[in-house]
N, C-alpha and C positions, 0 to 999 in steps of 0.2 A: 504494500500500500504506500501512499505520498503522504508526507508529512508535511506541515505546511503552517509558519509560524507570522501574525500581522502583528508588529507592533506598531505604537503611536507615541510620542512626544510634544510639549507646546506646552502653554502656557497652564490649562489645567492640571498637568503631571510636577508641575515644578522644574520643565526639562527633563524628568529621567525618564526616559524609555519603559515602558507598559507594555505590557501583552495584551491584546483587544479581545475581547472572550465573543463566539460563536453568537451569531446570531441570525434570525432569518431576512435575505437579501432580498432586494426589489431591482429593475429595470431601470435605469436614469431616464429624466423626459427625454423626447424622442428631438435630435438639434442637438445635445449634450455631447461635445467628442470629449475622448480621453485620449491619455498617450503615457503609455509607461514602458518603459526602459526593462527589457528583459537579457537576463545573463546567466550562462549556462557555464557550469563546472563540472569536471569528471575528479573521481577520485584518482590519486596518484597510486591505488594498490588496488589488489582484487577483494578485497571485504564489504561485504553487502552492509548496507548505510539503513541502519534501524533506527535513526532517531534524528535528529535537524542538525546536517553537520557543520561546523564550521568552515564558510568560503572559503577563508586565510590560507587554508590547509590543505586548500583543494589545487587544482590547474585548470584555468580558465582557458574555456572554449571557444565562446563567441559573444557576441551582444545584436538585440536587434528593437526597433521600438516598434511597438503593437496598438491599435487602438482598445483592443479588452484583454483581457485574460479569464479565455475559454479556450482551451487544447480538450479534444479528444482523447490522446494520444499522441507518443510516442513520434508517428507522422508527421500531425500539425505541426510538432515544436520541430523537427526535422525543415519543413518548409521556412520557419525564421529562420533556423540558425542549425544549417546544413549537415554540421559535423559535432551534431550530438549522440551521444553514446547510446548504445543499447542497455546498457543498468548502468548502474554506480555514477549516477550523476545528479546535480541538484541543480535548481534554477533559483532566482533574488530576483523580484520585478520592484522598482524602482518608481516613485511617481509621487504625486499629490491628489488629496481628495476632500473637496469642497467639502462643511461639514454644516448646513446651515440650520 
C-alpha cells in the first residue's frame, strides 16, 4: 500500500509543522487551476519502504508540475516523470492551498 503524509505550517501552528488529520475531500469550483510540483525518488537499496521515508536519503528521479494529484497508477506517474521505478520509490508534491 502508499503511505502518504500532509503536513501544514503558518501562523495558526506557531510555524511548527503539523500533520493534517484525514478528512472527507470535495471538488474545487469548476475555473479553480492548481499546480503542484511533483518529485519522485527511488530508494538507493532493494528494501521494501513500509513506512514514509525520508527524501534526504533517497536519489532523486525526476520532477514534473501537475494540475491535481490523481494517478491511477504506477502508468500515470510514468507519463510525468518517465523514469520512475517499478517499487521502492516515493513521490513529495509541492504546492499551496487556498484555505478560506
Amino acid at each position: 500500500g502508499a503511505y502518504m503524509r500532509l503536513t501544514w505550517n503558518g501562523p495558526d501552528t506557531g510555524g511548527v509543522e503539523r500533520l493534517v488529520p484525514s478528512a472527507k475531500a470535495w471538488k474545487p469550483k469548476s475555473g479553480v487551476s492548481s499546480r503542484w510540483t511533483m518529485r519522485m525518488y527511488k530508494a538507493p537499496f532493494a528494501v521494501p519502504l513500509y513506512s514514509v521515508p525520508d527524501v534526504r536519503l533517497m536519489d532523486y528521479v525526476g520532477e514534473a508540475t501537475v494540475p491535481v494529484i490523481d494517478f491511477n497508477g504506477l502508468a500515470q506517474m510514468r507519463q510525468e516523470i518517465p523514469k520512475t521505478p517499478g517499487s521502492n520509490y516515493a513521490w513529495v508534491f509541492y504546492g499551496k492551498v487556498k484555505i478560506t
